[in-house]
C-alpha positions as CSV (number, residue, x, y, z in Angstrom):
1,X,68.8,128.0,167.0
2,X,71.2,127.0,163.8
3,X,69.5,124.6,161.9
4,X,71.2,121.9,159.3
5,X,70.7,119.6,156.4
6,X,70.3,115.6,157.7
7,X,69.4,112.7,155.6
8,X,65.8,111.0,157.1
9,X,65.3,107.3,157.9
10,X,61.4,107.1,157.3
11,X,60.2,103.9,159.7
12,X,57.0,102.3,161.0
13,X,58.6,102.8,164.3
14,X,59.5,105.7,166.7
15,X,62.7,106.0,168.0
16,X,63.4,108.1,171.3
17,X,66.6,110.0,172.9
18,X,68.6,107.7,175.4
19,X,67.2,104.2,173.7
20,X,68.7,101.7,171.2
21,X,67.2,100.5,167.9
22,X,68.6,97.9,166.0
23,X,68.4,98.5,161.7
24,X,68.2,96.1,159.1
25,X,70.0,98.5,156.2
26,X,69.0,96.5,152.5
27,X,67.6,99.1,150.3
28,X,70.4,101.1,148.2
29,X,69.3,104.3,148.7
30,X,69.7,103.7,152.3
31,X,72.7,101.8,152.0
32,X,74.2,104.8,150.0
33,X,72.9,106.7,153.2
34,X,74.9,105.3,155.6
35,X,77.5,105.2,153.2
36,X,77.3,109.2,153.1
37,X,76.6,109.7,157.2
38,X,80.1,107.7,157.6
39,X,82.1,109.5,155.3
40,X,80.7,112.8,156.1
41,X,80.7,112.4,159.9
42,X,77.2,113.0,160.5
43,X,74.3,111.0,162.0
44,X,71.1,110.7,160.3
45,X,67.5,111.5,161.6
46,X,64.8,108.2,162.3
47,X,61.4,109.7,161.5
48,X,58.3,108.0,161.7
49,X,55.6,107.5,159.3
50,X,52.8,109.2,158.9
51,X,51.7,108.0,155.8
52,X,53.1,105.6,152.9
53,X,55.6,102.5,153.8
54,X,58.8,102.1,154.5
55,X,59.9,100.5,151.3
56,X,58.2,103.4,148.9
57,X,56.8,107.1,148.9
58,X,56.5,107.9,152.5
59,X,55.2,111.1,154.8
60,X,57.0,111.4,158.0
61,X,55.5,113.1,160.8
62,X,57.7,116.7,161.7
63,X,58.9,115.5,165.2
64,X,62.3,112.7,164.9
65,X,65.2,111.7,166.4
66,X,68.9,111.7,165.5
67,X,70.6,108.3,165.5
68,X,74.0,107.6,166.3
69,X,75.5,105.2,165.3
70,X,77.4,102.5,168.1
71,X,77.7,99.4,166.2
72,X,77.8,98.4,162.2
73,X,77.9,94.4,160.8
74,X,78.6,94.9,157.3
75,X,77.3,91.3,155.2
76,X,79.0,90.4,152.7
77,X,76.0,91.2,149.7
78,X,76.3,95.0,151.1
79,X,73.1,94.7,153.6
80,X,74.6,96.3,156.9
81,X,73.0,95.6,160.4
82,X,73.3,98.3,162.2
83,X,72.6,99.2,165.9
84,X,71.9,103.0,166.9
85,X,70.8,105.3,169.7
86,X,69.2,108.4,169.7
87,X,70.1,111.3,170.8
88,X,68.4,114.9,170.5
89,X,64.6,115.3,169.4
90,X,63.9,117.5,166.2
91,X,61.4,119.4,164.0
92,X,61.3,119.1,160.0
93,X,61.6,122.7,158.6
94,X,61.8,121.4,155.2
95,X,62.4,118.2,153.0
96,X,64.6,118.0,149.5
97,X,64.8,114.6,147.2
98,X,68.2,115.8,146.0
99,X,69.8,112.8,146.4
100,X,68.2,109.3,146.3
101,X,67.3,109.5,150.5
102,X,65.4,112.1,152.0
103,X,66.5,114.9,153.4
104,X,65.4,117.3,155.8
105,X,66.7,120.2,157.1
106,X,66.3,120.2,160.9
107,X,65.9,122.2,164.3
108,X,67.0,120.7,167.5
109,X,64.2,121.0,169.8
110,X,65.7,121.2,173.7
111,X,63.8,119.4,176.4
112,X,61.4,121.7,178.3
113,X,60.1,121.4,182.1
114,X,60.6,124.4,184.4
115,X,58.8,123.2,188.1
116,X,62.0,121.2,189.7
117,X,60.1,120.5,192.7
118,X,57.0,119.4,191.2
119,X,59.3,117.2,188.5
120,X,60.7,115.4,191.2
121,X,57.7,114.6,193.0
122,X,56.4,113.2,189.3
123,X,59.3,111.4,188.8
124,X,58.8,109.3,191.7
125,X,55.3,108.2,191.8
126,X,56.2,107.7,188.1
127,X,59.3,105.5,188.7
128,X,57.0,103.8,191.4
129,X,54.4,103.3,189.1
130,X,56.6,102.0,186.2
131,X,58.3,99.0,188.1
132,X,55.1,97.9,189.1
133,X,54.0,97.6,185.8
134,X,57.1,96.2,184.4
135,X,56.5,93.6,187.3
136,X,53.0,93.1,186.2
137,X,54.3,92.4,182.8
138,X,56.8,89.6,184.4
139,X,54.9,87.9,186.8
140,X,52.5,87.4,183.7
141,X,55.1,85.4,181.8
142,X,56.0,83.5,185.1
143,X,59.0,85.5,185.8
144,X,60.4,86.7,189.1
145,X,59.5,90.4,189.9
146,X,63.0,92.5,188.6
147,X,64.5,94.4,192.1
148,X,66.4,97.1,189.6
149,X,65.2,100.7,190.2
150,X,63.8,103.1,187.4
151,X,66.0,105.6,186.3
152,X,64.9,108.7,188.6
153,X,66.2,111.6,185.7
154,X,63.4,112.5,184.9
155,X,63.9,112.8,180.6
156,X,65.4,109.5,180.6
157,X,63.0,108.0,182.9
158,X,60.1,109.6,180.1
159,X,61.8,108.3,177.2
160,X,62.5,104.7,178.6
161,X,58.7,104.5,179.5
162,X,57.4,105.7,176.3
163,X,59.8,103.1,174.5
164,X,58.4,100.2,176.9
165,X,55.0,100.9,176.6
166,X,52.8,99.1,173.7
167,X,51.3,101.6,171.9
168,X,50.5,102.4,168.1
169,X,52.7,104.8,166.6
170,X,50.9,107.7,166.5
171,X,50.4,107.3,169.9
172,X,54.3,107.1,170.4
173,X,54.9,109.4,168.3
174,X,52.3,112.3,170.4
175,X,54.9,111.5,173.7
176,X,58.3,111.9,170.9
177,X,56.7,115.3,169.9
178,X,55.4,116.5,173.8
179,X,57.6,119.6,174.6
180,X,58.2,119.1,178.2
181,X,59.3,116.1,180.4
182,X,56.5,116.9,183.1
183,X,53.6,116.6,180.4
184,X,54.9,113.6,179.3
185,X,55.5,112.4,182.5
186,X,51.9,112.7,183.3
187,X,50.3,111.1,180.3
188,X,52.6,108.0,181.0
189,X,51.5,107.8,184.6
190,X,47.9,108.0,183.5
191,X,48.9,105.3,180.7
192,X,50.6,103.0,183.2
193,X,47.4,103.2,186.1
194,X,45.3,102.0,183.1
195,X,47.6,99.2,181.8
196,X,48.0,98.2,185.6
197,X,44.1,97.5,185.9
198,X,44.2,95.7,183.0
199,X,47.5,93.6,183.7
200,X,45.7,93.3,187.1
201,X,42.6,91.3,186.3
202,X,44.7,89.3,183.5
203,X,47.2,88.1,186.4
204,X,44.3,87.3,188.5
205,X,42.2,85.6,185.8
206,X,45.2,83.1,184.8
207,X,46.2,82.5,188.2
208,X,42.6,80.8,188.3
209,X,42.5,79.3,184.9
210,X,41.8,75.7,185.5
211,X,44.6,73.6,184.5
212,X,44.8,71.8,181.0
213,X,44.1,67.9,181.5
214,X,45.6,65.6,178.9
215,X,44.5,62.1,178.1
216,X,46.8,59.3,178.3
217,X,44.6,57.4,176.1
């Protein structure tokens, strides 16, 4: 597969094919990044940290995602806001600090899973599984249960899950970097059964919280 040279976004965040990140673009080198990406008609690569911080020396891990761009609010001190959704997964073959950004040249990594039927059976008990917890999560917060379905393709429906679930990035990062939908798919499910116990006894437990009383006096 024909790899290429992209210039690397290192972040405290992972960001997945099919979802949106907003980015807060201040630092020059970065600034001179996006500058480059426009001008050269190329999107850049969000990689997540492994080690070091965002605003010095930083190690990402070899799994990312490319970002393209949809939106750009240029201020007027040269600090850009951008908004950008990724697209295809890839591995780090090698880094070069030739310019004042990393680089990386990449390989696109092409989204395995092989049993159809066995997919589509996932993908549903998945989907099930994922609006009850997103329900869960609202009737926590006093909202009204949401009626919209899941997606029901099944990459999409991984990605979006791994984006809505709270987890710590390296933990995010391990479903980024899974090779094939149907593993992923099954470590979400076995996530989601887990939060749902949880979300479960916290529902139950403020539903009997007694009421705050407030004196008048």
């Amino acid at each position: 597969m024909p790899r290429q040279w992209l210039p690397l976004f290192p972040l405290n965040a992972v960001l997945f094919p099919h979802m949106a990140l907003p980015l807060h673009i201040f630092e020059p080198r970065y600034r001179q990044m996006i500058g480059d990406c426009l001008e050269e008609g190329h999107s850049f690569g969000v990689v997540a940290i492994r080690e070091g911080t965002e605003t010095g020396p930083a190690t990402p891990y070899e799994v990312g995602t490319l970002a393209k761009i949809v939106r750009i609010d240029r201020l007027d001190d040269g600090r850009m806001n951008l908004l950008v959704m990724g697209a295809s997964r890839f591995e780090i073959v090698k880094t070069a600090d030739d310019r004042p950004y990393l680089r990386g040249q990449i390989r696109i990594i092409p989204e395995a899973g092989d049993d159809l039927d066995e997919t589509a059976r996932l993908t549903e008990s998945t989907a099930l599984t994922f609006r009850q917890y997103s329900n869960l999560l609202r009737e926590l917060v006093g909202r009204q249960p949401d009626d919209a379905e899941p997606p029901m393709e099944p990459e999409l429906l991984s990605y979006l899950i791994a984006a809505a679930l709270n987890l710590q990035v390296p933990e995010k990062q391990s479903l980024l970097a899974e090779p094939r939908t149907d593993a992923r798919l099954t470590l979400e499910l076995r996530m989601l059964r887990k939060e749902i116990v949880l979300l479960k006894q916290m529902v139950a437990h403020a539903g009997t919280a007694a009421p705050v009383r407030t004196s008048l006096n």
